[in-house]
C-alpha positions in Angstrom: 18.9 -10.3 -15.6 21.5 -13.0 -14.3 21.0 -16.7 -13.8 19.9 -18.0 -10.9 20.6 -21.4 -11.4 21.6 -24.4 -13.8 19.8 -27.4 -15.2 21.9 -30.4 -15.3 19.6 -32.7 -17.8 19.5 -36.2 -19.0 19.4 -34.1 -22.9 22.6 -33.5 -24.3 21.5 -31.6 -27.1 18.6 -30.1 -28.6 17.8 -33.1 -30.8 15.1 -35.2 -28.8 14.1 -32.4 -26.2 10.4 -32.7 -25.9 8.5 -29.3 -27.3 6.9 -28.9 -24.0 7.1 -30.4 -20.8 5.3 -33.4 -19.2 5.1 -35.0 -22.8 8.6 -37.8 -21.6 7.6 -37.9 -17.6 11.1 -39.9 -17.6 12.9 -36.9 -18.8 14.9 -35.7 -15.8 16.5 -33.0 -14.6 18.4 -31.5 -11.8 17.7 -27.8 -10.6 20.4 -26.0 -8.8 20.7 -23.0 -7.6 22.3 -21.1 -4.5 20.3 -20.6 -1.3 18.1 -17.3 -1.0 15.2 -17.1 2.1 12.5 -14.1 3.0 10.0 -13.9 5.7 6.6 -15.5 4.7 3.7 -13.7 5.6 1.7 -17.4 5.4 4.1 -18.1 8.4 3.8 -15.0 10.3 7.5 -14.1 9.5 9.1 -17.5 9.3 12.2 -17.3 7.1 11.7 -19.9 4.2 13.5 -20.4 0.9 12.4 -17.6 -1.7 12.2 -20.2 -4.6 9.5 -21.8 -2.8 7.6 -18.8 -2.5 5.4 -16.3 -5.0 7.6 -13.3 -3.3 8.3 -10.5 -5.1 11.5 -9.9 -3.2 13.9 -12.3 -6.1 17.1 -12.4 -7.0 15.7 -11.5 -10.6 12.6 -9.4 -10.3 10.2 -11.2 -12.4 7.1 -13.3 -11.9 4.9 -15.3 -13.2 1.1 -15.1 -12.8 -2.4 -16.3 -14.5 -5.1 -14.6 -15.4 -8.7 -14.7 -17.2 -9.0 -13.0 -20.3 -13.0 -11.0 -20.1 -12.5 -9.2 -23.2 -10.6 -7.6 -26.4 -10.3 -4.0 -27.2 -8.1 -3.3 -30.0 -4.8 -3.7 -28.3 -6.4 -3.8 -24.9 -6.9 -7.1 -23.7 -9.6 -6.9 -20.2 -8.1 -9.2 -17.5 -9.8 -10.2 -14.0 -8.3 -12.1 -11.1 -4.9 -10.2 -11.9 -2.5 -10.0 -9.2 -0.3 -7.3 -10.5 0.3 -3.7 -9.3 -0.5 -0.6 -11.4 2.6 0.3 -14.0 3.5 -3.4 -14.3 6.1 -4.1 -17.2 4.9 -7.4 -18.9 7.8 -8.9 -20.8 6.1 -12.7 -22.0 2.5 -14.1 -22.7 1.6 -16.9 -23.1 -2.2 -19.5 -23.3 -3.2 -21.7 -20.0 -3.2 -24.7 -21.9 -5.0 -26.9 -19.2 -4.3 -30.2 -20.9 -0.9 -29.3 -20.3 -0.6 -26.7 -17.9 -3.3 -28.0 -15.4 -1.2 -30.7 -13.3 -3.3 -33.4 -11.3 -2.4 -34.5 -8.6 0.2 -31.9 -7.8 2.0 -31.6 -4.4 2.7 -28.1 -2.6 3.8 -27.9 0.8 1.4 -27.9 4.3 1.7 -24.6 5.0 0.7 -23.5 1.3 -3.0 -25.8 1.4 -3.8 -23.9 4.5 -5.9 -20.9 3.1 -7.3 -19.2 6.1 -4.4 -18.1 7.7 -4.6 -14.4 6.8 -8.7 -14.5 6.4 -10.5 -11.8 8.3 -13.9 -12.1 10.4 -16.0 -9.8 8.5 -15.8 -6.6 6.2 -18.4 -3.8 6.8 -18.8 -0.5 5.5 -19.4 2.4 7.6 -22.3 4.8 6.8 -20.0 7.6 5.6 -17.9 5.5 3.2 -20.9 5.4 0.5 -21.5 9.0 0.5 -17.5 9.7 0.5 -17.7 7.0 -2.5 -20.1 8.4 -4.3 -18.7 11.8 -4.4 -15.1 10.0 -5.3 -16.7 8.0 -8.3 -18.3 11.1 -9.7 -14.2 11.8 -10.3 -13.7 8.4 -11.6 -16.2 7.3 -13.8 -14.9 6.5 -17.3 -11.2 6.2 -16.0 -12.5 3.2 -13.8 -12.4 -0.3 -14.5 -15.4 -1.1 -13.1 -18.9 -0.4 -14.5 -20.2 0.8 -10.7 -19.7 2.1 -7.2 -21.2 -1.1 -6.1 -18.9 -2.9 -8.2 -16.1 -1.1 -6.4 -17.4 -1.9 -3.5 -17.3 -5.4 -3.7 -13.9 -5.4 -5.0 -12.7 -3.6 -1.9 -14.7 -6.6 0.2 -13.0 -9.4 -1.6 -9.4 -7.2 -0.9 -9.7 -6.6 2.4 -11.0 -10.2 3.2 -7.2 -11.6 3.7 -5.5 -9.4 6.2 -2.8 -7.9 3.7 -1.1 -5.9 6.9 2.8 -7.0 6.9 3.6 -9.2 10.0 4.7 -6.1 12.1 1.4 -4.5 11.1 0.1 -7.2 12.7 2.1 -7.9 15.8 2.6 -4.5 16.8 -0.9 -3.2 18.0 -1.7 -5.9 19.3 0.4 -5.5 21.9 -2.1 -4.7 25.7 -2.6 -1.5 26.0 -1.6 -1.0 29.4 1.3 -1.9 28.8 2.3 0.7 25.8 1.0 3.5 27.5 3.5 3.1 30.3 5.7 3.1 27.5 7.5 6.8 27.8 10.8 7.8 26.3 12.6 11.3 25.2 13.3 11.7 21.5 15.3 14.3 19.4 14.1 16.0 16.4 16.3 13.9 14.5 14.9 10.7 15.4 13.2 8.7 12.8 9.4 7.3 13.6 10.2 3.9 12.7 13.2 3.7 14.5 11.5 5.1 17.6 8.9 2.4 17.0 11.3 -0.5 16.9 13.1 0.9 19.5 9.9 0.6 21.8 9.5 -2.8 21.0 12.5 -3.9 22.1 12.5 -2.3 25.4 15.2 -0.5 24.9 14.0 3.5 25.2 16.0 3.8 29.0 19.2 4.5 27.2 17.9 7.1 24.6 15.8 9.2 27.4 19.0 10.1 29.4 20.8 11.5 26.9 18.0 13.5 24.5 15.5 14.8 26.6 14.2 17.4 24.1 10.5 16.0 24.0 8.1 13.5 25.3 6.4 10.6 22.9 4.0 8.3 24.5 2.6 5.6 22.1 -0.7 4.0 23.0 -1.7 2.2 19.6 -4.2 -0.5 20.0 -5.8 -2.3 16.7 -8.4 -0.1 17.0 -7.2 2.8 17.5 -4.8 2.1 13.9 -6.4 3.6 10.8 -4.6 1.3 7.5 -5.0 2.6 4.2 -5.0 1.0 0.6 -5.0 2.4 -2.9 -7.5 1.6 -5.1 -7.7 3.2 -8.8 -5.9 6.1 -7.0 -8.5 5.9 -4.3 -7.5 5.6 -0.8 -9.4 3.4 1.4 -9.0 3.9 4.9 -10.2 1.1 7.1 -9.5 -0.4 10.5 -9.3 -4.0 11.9 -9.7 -5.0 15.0 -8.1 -7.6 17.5 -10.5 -10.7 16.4 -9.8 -9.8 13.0 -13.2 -7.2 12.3 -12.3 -5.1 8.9 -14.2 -1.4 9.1 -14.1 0.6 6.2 -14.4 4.0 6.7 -14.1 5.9 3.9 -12.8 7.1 0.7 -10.5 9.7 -0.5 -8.8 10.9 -3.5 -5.0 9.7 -3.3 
């Protein structure tokens, strides 16, 4: 852990410090910090300062996030809403207090209040997703956090409802078909996917087919034709999306 910043504020000294914020609203404070920006998914890749994000991507990797509490189990406390990968290292907890911690009247900027951005036009299920999920959950059972397939079902809808593809997801098979499959270049055994990828999409393949003509890779992806994956309680989903923003799910597989 290193600092990120300094607080110049208007107490000296411990003595007369409120116990918790928002008790003195003319207690003030100046934040600063050095300059720090990541691409915003919200923004379809717009560079914006980090601080005034929720990314993960921080000059100290730790977050911050709410959750609601469903139940107690020992030393097992049940949490829904959660926001936090599999393996997650916790290292503070603390109440929502809402008298204190629910802030009316608070300001964020424009391009936070708009929530549909990254919503998706529909999620449907194809026929042999339930039969794939039923054999899948026969696997599961106890080990799951949730009492049913249907359960798991719906938590897959609410998921996949916000297009969680990364921006050159997105962009990249989208891009008119015709177009791509004119798209032909030579490529060397050596030659990393991705790189070949980005290579396409800047129009740059003429100088790599002159000089490596070991084989010939033609790439005709369209948003259909792109099958995504996401892991669920070590389940893979595999689903596609189309170009008005259509979510299939197709089926489900052990991971």
């Amino acid at each position: 852990m290193a600092p990120i910043a300094v607080v110049r504020s208007c107490f000296s000294t411990r003595n007369g410090t409120p116990r918790q914020p928002l008790l003195v609203p003319l207690a003030k404070a100046s934040l600063i910090f050095d300059s720090a920006r990541v691409r915003v998914p919200r923004l379809k890749g717009e560079r914006i300062g980090v601080f005034a994000t929720r990314s993960p991507h921080r000059l100290c990797p730790i977050g911050l996030t709410v959750a609601k509490v469903e139940a107690v189990h020992g030393h097992t406390v049940l949490l829904s809403g959660v926001d936090l990968v599999d393996g997650t290292p916790v290292l503070d907890i603390k109440p929502y207090l809402p008298y204190c911690d629910n802030i009316q009247g608070a300001m964020v900027p424009d391009w936070v209040k708009v929530d549909n951005v990254l919503a998706v036009a529909s999620v449907d299920f194809s026929e042999s997703f339930f039969s794939s999920l039923v054999d899948c959950w026969s696997l599961l059972d106890k080990k799951s956090l949730y009492a049913s397939p249907d359960e798991f079902q719906c938590l897959i809808r609410q998921v996949l409802s916000w297009d969680i593809r990364s921006v050159s997801q997105r962009t990249r098979p989208h891009q008119p078909k015709a177009k791509v499959e004119a798209e032909t270049m030579s490529y060397d055994d050596d030659d990393d996917i991705e790189m070949i990828v980005n290579r396409l999409d800047n129009n740059s393949q003429e100088d790599e087919a002159s000089e490596n003509g070991v084989g010939e890779l033609v790439f005709s992806p369209t948003s259909d034709d792109v099958v995504y994956h996401l892991i669920l309680e070590g389940l893979n989903v595999s689903y596609r999306i189309d170009s008005t923003s259509n979510v299939l799910v197709e089926k489900v597989s052990i991971a």
